[in-house]
Each structure stands twice: as structure tokens, then as C-alpha cells.
C-alpha positions in Angstrom: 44.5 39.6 -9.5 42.9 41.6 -12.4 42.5 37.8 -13.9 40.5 36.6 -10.8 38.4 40.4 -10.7 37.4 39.4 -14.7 36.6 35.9 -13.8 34.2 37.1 -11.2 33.0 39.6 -13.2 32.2 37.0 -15.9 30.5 34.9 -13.6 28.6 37.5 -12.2 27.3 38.3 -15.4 26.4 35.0 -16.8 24.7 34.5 -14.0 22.6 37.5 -14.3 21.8 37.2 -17.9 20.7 33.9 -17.8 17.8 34.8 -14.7 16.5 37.7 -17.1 16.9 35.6 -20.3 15.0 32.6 -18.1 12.3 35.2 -16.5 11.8 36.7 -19.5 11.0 33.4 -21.7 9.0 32.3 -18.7 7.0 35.1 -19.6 6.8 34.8 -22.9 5.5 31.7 -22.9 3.1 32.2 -20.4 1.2 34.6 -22.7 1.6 32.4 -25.5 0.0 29.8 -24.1 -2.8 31.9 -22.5 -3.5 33.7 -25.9 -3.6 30.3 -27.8 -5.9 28.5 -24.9 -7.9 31.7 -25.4 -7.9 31.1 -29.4 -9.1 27.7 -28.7 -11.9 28.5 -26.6 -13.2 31.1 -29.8 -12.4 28.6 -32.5 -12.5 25.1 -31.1 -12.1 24.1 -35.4 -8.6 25.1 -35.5 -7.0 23.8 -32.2 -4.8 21.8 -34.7 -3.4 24.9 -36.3 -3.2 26.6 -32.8 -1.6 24.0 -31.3 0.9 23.4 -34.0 2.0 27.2 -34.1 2.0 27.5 -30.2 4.7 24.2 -30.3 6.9 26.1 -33.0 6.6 29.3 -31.2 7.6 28.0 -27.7 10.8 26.4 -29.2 11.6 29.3 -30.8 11.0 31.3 -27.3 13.0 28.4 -25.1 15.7 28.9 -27.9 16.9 32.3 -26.7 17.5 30.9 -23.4 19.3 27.9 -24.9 21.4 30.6 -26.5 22.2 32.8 -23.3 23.1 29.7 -21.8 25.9 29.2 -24.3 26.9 32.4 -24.0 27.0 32.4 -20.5 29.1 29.5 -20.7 31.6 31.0 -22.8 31.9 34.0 -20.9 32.8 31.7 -17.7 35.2 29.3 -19.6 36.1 30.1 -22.4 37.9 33.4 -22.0 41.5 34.1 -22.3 42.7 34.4 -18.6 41.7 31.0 -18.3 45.3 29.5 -17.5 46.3 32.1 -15.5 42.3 31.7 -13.6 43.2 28.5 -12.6 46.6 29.3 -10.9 45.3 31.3 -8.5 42.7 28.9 -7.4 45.1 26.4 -7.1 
């Protein structure tokens, strides 16, 4: 049973990590997009710069979720009670 109490454990945390990492790049890109409407609205003459730098720093934002999403998923499958996991489930 200590297999099964891991699995769930892993789960459990994948699960959590991935709503903060998600809220938390939400967030982020919320006030990246605020600041660079805001810049906009000051300097209409560089929306192309703005708007350039807003794109590359909202990939590199949604990346960190990309990346707790991978790590999530290794924590539910790829872990080494795996085998014994799926025995008990049947």
C-alpha cells in the first residue's frame, strides 16, 4: 500500500503545482499586458517595440507552466512504483 499512498501523493501534488503555476502565470500576464497597453497609450510611436517585447515576454511567462506541466506529468507517471501502481488498480 505505501506504492498506492505515493501515487496519491504524487497526484496530489501535481495537481496542486500546476493550479499555482497556472494562477500565478495568469497573473503575470495580466500585468504585462496592462503595463504594455499602458505604454501604448503614453507612446503610441513604439507599439511595434511594445508589442513585440509583450509577445516574447508572454511565451516566456506561459513557458513556466508548460514546464510544471511536464513535471507534473513525471511525477504521476513516470515514477518508479509504477508497475507495482498498476497492480493494485487492477
Amino acid at each position: 500500500m505505501d506504492a498506492l499512498q505515493f501515487f496519491i501523493v504524487s497526484v496530489t501534488a501535481a495537481g496542486f503545482g500546476m493550479a499555482l503555476a497556472a494562477s500565478f502565470c495568469a497573473i503575470g500576464m495580466g500585468w504585462a499586458i496592462k503595463s504594455a497597453v499602458e505604454g501604448i497609450a503614453r507612446n503610441p510611436e513604439a507599439s511595434g517595440k511594445v508589442t513585440v517585447t509583450l509577445l516574447i515576454g508572454l511565451a516566456l511567462i506561459e513557458s513556466v507552466a508548460i514546464y510544471t506541466l511536464v513535471i507534473a506529468l513525471i511525477l504521476i507517471y513516470a515514477h518508479p512504483e509504477a508497475g507495482t501502481i498498476a497492480g493494485l488498480l487492477g
